[in-house]
The first five atom37 places (N, CA, C, CB, O) and aatype in JSON, in Angstrom:
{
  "aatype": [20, 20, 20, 20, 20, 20, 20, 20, 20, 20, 20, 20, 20, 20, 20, 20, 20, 20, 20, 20, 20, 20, 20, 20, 20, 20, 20, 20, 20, 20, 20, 20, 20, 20, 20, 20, 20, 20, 20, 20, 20, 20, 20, 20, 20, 20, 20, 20, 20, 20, 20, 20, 20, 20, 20, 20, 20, 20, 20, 20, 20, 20, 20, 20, 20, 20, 20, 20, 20, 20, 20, 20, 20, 20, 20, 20, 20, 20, 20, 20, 20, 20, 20, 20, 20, 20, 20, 20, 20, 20, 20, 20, 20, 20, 20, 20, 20, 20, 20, 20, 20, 20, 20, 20, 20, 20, 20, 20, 20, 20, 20, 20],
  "atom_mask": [
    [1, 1, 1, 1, 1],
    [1, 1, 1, 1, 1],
    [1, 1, 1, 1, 1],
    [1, 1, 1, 1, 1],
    [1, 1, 1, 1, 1],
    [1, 1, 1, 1, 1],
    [1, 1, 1, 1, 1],
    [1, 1, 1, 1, 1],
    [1, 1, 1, 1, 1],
    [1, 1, 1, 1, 1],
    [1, 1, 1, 1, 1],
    [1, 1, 1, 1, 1],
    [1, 1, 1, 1, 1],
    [1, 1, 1, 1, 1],
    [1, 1, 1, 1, 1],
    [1, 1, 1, 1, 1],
    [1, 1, 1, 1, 1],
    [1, 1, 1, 1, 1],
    [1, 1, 1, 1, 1],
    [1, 1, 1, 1, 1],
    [1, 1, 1, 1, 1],
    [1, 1, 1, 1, 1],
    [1, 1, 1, 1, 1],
    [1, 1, 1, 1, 1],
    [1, 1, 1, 1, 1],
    [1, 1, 1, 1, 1],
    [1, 1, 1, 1, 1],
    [1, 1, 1, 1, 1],
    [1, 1, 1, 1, 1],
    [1, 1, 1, 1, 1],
    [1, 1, 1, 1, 1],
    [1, 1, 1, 1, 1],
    [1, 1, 1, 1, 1],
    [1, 1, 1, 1, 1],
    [1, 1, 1, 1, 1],
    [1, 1, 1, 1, 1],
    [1, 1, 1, 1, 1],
    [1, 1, 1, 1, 1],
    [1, 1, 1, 1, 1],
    [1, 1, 1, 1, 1],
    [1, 1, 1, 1, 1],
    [1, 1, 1, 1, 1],
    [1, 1, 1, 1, 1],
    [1, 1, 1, 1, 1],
    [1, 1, 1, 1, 1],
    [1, 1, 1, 1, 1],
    [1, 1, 1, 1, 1],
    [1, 1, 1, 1, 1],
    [1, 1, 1, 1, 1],
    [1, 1, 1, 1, 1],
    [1, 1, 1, 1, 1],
    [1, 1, 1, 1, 1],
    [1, 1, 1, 1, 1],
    [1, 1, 1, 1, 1],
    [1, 1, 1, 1, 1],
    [1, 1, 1, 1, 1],
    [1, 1, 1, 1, 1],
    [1, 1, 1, 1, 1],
    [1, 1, 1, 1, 1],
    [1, 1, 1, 1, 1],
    [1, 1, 1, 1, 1],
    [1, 1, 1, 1, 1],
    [1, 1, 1, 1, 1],
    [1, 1, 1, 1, 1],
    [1, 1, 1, 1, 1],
    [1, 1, 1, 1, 1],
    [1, 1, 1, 1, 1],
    [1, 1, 1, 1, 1],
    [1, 1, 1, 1, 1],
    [1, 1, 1, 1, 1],
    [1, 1, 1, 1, 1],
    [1, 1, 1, 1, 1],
    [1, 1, 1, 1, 1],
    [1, 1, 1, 1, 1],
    [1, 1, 1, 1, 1],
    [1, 1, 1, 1, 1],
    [1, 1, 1, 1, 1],
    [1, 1, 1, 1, 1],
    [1, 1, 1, 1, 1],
    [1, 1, 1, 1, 1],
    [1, 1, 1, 1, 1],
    [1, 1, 1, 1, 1],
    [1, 1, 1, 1, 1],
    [1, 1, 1, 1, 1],
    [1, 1, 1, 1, 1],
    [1, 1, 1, 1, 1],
    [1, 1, 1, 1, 1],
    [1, 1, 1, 1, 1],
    [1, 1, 1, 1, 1],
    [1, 1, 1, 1, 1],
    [1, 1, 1, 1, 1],
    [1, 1, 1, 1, 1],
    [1, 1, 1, 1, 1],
    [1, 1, 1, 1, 1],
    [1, 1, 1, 1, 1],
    [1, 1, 1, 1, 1],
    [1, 1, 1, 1, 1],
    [1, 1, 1, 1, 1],
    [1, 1, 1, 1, 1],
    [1, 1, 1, 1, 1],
    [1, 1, 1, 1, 1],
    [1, 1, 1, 1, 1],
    [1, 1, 1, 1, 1],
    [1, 1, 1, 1, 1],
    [1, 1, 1, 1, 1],
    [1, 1, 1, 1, 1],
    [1, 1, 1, 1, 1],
    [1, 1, 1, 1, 1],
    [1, 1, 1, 1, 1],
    [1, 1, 1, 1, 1],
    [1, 1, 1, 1, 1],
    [1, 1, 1, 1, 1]
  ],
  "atom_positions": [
    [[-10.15, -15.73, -0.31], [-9.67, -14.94, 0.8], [-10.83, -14.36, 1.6], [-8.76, -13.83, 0.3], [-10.67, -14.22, 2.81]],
    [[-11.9, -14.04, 1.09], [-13.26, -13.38, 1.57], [-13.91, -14.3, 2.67], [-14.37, -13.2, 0.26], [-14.68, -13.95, 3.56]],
    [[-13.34, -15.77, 2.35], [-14.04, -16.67, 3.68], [-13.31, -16.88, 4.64], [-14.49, -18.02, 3.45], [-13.61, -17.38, 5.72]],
    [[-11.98, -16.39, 4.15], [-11.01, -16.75, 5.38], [-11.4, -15.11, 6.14], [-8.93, -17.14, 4.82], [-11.81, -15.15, 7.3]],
    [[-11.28, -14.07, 5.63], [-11.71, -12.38, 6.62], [-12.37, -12.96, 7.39], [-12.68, -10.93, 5.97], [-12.03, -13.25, 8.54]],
    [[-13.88, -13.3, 6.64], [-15.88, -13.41, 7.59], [-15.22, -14.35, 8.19], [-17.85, -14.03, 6.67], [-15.86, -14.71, 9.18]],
    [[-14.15, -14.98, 8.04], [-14.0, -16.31, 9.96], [-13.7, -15.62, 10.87], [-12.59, -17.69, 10.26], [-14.25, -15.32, 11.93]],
    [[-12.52, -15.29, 10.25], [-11.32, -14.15, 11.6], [-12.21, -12.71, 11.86], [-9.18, -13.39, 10.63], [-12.03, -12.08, 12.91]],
    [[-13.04, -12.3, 11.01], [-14.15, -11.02, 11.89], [-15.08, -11.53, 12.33], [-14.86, -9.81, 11.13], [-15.84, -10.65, 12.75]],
    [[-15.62, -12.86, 12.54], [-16.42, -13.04, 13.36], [-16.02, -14.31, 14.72], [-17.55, -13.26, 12.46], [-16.74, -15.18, 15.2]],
    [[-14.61, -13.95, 15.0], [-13.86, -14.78, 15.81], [-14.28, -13.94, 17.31], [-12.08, -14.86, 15.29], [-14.82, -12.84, 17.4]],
    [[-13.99, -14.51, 18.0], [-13.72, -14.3, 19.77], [-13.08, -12.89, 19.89], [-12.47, -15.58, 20.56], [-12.6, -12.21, 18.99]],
    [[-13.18, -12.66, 20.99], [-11.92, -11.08, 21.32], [-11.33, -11.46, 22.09], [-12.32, -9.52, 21.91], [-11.12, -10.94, 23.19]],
    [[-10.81, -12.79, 21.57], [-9.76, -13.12, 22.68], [-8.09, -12.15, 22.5], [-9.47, -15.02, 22.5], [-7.61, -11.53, 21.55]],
    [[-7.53, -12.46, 24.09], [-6.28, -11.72, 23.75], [-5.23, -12.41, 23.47], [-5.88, -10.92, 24.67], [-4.09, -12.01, 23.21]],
    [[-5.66, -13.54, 23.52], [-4.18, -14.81, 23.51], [-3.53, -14.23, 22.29], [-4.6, -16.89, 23.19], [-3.93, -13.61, 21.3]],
    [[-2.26, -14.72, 22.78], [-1.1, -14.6, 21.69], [-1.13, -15.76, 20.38], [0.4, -14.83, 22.57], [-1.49, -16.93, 20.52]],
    [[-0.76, -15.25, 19.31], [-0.72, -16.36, 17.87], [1.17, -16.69, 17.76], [-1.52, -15.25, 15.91], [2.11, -15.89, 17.81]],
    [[1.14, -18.05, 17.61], [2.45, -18.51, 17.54], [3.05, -17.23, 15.79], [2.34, -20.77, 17.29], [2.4, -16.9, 14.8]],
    [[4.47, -16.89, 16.2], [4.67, -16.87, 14.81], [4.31, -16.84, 13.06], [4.98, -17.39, 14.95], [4.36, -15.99, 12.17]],
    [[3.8, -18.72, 13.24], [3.22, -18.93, 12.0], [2.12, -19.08, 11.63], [3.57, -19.64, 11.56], [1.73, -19.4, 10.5]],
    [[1.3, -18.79, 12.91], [-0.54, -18.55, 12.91], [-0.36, -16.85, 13.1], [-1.7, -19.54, 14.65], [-1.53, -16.47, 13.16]],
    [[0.2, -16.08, 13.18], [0.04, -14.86, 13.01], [0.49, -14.22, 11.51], [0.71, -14.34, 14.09], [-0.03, -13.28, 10.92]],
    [[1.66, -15.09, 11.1], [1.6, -14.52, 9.87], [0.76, -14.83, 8.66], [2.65, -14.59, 9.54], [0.64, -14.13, 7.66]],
    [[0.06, -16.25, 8.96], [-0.81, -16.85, 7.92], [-1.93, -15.6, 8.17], [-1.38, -18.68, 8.22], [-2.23, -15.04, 7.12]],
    [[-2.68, -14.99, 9.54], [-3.74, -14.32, 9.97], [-3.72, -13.05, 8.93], [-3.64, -14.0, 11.57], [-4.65, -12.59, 8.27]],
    [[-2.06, -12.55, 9.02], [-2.02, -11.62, 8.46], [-2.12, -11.3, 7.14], [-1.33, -11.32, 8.78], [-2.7, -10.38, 6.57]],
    [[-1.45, -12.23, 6.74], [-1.61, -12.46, 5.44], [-3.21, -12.72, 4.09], [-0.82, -13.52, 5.61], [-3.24, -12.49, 2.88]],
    [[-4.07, -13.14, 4.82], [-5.59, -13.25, 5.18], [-5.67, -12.11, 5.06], [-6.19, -13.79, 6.48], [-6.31, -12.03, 4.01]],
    [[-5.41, -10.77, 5.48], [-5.82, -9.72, 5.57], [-5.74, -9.24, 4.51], [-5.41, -9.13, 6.36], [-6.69, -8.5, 4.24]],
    [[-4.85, -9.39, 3.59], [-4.21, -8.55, 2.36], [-3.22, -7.8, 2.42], [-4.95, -7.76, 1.83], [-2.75, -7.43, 3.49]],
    [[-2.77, -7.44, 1.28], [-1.63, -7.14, 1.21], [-1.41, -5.68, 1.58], [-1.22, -7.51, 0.04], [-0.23, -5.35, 1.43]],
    [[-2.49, -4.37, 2.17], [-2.06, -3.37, 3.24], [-2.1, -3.44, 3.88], [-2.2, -2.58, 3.49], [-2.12, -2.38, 4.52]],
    [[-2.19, -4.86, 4.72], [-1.38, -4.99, 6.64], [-0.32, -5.6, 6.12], [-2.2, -6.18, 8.22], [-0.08, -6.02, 4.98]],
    [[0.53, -5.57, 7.51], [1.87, -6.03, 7.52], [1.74, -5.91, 9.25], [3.16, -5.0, 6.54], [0.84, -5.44, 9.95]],
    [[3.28, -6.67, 9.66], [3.48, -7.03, 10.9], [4.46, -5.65, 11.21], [4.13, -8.66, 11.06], [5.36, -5.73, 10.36]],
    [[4.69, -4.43, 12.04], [5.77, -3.6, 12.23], [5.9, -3.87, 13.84], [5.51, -2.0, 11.7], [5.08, -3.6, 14.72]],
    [[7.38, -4.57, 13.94], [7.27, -4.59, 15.06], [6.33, -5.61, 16.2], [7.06, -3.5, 15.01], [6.12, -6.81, 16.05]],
    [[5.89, -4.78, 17.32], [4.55, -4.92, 17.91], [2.98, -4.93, 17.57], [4.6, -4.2, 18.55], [1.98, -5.31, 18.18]],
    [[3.25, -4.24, 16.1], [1.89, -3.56, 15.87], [1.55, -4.51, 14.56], [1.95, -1.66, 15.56], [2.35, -5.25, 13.99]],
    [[0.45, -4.33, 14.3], [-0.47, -4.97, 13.21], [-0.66, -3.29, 12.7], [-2.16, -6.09, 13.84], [-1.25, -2.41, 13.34]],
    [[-0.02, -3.16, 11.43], [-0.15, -1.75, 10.23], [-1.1, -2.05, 9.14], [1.41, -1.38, 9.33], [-1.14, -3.08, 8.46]],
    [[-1.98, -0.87, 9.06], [-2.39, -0.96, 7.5], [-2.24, 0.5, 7.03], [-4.05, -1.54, 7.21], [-2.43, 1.58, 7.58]],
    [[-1.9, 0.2, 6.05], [-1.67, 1.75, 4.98], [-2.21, 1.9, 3.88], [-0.37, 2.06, 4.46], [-2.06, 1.31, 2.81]],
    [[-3.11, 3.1, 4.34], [-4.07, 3.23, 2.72], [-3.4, 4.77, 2.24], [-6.37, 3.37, 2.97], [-2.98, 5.78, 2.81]],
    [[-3.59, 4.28, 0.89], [-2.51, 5.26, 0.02], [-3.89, 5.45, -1.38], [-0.47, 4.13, -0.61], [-4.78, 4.64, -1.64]],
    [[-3.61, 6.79, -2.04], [-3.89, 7.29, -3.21], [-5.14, 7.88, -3.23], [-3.77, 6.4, -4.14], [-5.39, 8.18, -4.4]],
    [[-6.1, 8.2, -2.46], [-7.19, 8.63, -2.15], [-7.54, 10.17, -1.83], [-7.41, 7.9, -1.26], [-6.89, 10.85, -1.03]],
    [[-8.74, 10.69, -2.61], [-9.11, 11.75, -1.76], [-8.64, 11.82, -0.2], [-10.51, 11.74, -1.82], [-8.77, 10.83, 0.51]],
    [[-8.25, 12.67, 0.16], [-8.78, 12.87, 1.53], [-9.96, 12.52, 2.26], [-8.81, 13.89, 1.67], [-9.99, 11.56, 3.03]],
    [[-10.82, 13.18, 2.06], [-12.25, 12.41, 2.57], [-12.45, 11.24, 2.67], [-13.25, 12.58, 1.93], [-13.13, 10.83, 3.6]],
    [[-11.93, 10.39, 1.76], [-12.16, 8.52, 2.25], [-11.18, 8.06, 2.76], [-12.4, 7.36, 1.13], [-11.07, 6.89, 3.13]],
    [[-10.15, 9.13, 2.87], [-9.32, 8.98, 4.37], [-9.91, 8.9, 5.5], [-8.49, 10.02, 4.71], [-9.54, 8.13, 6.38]],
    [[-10.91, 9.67, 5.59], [-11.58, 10.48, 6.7], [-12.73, 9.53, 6.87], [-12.04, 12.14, 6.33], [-13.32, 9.24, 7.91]],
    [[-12.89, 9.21, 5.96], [-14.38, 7.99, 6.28], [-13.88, 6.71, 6.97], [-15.24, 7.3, 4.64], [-14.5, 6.24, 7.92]],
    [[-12.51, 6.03, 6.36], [-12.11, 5.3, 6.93], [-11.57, 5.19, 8.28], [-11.64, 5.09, 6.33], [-11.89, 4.28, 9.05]],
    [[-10.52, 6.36, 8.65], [-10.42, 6.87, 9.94], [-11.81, 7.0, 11.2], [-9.89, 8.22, 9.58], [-11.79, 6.95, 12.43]],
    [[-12.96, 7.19, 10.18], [-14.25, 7.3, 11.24], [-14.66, 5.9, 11.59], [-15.65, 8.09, 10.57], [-14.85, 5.4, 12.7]],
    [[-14.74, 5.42, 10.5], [-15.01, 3.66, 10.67], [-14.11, 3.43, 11.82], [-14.5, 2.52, 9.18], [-14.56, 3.29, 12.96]],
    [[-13.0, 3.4, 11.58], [-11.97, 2.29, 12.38], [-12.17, 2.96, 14.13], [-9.83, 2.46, 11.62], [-11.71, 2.35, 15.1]],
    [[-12.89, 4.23, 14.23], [-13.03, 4.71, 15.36], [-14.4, 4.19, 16.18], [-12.94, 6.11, 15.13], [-14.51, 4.39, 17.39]],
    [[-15.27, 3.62, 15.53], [-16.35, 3.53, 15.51], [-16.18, 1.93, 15.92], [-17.02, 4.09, 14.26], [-17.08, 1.39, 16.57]],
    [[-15.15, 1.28, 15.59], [-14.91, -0.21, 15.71], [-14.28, -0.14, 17.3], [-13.73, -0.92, 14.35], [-14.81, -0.59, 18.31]],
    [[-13.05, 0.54, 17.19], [-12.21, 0.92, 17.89], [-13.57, 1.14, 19.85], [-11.35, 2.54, 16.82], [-13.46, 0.37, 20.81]],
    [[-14.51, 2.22, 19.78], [-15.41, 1.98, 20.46], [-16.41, 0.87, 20.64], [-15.79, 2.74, 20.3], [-16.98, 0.82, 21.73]],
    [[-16.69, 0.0, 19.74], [-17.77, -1.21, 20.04], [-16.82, -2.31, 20.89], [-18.48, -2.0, 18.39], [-17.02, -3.05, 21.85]],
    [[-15.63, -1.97, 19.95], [-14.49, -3.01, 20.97], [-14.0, -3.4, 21.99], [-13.72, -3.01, 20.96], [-13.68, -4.44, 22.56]],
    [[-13.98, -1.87, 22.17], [-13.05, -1.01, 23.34], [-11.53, -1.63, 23.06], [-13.63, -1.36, 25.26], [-11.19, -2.59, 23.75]],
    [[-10.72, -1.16, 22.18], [-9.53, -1.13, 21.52], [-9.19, 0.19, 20.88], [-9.54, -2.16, 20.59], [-9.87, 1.05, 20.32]],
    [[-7.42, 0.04, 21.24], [-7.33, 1.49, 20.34], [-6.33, 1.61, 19.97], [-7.57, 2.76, 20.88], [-5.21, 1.71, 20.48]],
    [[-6.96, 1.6, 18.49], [-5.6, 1.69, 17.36], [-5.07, 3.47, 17.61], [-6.31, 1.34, 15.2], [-5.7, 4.45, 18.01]],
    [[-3.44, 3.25, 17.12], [-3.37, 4.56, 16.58], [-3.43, 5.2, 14.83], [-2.17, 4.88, 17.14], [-3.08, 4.77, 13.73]],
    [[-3.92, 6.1, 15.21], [-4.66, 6.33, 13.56], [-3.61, 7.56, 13.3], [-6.79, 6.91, 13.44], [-3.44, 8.3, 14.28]],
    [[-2.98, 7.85, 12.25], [-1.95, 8.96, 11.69], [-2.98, 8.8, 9.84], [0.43, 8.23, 11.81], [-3.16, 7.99, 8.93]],
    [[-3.38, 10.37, 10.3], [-4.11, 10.55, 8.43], [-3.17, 11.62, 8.35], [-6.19, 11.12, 7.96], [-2.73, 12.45, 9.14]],
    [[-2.96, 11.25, 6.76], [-2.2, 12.81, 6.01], [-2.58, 12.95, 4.95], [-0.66, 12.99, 5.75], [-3.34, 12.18, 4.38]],
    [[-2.09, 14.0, 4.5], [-2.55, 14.23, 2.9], [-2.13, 12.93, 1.85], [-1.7, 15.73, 2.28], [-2.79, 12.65, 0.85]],
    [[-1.19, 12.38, 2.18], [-0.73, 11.56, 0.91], [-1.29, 10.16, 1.63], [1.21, 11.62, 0.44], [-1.19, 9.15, 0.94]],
    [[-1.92, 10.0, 3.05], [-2.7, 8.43, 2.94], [-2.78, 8.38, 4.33], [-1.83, 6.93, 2.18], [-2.45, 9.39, 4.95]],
    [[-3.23, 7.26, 4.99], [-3.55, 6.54, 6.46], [-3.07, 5.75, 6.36], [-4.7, 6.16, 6.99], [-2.99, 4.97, 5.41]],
    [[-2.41, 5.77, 7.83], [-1.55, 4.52, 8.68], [-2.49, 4.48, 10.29], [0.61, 5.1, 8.99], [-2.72, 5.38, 11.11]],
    [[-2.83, 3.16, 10.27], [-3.24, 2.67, 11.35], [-2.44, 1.65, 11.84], [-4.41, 2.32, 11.21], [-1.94, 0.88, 11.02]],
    [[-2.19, 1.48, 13.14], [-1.18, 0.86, 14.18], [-2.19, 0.29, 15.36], [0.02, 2.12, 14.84], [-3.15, 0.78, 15.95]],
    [[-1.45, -1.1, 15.41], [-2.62, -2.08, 16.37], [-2.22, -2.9, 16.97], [-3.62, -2.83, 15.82], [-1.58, -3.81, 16.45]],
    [[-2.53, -2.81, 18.54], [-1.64, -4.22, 19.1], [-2.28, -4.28, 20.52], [0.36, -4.05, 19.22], [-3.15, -3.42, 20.67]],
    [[-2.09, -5.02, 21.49], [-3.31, -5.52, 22.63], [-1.63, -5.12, 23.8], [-4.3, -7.96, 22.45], [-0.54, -5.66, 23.96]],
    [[-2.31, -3.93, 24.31], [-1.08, -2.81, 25.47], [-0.74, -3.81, 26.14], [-1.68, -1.38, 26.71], [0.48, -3.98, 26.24]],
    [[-1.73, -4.92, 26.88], [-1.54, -5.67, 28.23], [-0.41, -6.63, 27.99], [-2.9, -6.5, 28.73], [0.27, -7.18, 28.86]],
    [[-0.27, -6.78, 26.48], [-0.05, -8.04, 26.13], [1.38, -7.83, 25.37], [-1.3, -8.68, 25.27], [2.23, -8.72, 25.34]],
    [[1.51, -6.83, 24.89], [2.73, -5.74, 24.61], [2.85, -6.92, 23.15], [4.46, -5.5, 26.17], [3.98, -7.16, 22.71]],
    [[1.88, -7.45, 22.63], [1.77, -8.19, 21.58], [0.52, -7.94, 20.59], [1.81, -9.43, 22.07], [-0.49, -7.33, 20.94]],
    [[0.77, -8.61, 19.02], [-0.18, -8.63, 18.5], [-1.04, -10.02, 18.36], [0.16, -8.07, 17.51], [-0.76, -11.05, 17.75]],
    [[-2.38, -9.62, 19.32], [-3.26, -11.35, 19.48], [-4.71, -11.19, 18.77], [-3.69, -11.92, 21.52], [-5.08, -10.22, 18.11]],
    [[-5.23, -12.03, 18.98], [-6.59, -11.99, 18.59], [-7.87, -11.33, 17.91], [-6.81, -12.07, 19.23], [-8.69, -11.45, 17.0]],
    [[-7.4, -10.45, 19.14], [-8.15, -9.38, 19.53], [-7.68, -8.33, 18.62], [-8.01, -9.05, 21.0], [-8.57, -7.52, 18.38]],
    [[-6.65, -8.12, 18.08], [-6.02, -7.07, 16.93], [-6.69, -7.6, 15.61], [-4.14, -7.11, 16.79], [-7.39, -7.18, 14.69]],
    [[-6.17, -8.57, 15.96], [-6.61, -9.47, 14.44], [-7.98, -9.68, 13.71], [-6.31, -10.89, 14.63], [-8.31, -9.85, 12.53]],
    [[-8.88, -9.57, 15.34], [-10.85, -9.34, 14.66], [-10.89, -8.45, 14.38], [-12.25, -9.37, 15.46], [-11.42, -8.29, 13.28]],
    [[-10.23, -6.81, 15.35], [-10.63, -5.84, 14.88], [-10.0, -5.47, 13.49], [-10.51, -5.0, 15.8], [-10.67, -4.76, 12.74]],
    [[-8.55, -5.98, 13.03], [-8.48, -5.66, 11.48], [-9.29, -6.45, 10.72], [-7.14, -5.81, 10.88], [-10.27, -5.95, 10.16]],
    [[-9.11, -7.33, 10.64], [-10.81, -8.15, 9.71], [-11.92, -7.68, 9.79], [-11.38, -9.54, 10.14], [-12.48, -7.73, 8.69]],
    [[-12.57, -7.21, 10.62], [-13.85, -6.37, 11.03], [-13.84, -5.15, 9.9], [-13.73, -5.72, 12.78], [-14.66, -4.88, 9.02]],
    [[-12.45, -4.42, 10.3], [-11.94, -2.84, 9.16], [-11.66, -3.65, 8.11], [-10.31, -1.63, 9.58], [-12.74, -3.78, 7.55]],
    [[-10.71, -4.37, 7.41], [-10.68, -5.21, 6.21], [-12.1, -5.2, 5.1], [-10.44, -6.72, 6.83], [-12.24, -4.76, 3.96]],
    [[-13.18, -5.99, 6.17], [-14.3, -6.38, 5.9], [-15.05, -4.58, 5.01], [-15.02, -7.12, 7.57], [-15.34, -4.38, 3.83]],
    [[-15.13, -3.53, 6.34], [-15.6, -2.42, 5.73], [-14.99, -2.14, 5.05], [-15.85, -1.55, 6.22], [-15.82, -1.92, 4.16]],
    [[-13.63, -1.79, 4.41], [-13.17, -1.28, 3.79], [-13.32, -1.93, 2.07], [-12.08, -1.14, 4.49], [-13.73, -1.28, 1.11]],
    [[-13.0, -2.95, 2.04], [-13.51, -3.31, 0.87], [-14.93, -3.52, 0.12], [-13.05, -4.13, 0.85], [-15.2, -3.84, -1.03]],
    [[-15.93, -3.14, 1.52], [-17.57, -2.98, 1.16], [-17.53, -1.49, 0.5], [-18.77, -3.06, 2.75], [-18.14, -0.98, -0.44]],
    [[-16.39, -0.97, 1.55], [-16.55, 0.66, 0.79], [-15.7, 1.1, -0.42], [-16.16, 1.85, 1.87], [-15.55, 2.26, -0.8]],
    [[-15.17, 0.02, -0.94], [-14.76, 0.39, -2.24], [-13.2, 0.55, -2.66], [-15.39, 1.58, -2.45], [-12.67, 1.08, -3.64]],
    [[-12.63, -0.21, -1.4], [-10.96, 0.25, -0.97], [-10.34, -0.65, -1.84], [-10.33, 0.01, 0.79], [-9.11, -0.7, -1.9]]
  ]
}
């Protein structure tokens, strides 16, 4: 699964749309805290201090600016939900999909 992430985070920022069954294979690639809701590309991190809530929330902001994309980020005490999808496109494309592989990628460097 680790060679399929390093493809899709070091893919294009394109915005094109993924058929159906190239979006759910993408997602699936990701692991099993994304999921498809809707419009949005979700990941939910659960069981953690707070603080590596907070680290992760900084990361994904930090991506979120190199990108220029913007997830919505909801932290609480019991975990993080991040929400992701390309506004223009009122879909989830490409461009959602590097930036979760990109966060994927950190998050499991940091120990998630």
């Amino acid at each position: 699964m680790a060679d399929n992430l390093d493809a899709l985070a070091s893919n294009t920022v394109s915005r094109s749309a993924l058929s159906p069954e190239q979006l759910n294979k993408e997602v699936a690639s990701l692991g099993a805290r994304w999921s498809i809701s809707g419009e949005n590309l979700k990941l939910e991190l659960h069981g953690a201090p707070m603080a590596k809530y907070g680290a992760a929330a900084a990361h994904a902001a930090v991506l979120a600016d190199e990108m220029d994309h913007h997830p919505t980020i909801v932290m609480e005490y019991g975990g993080l939900t991040l929400t992701i999808h390309t506004h223009d496109k009122k879909a989830i494309t490409v461009l959602d999909l590097v930036y979760a592989a990109r966060l994927e990628r950190w998050l499991r460097a940091a120990g998630w």
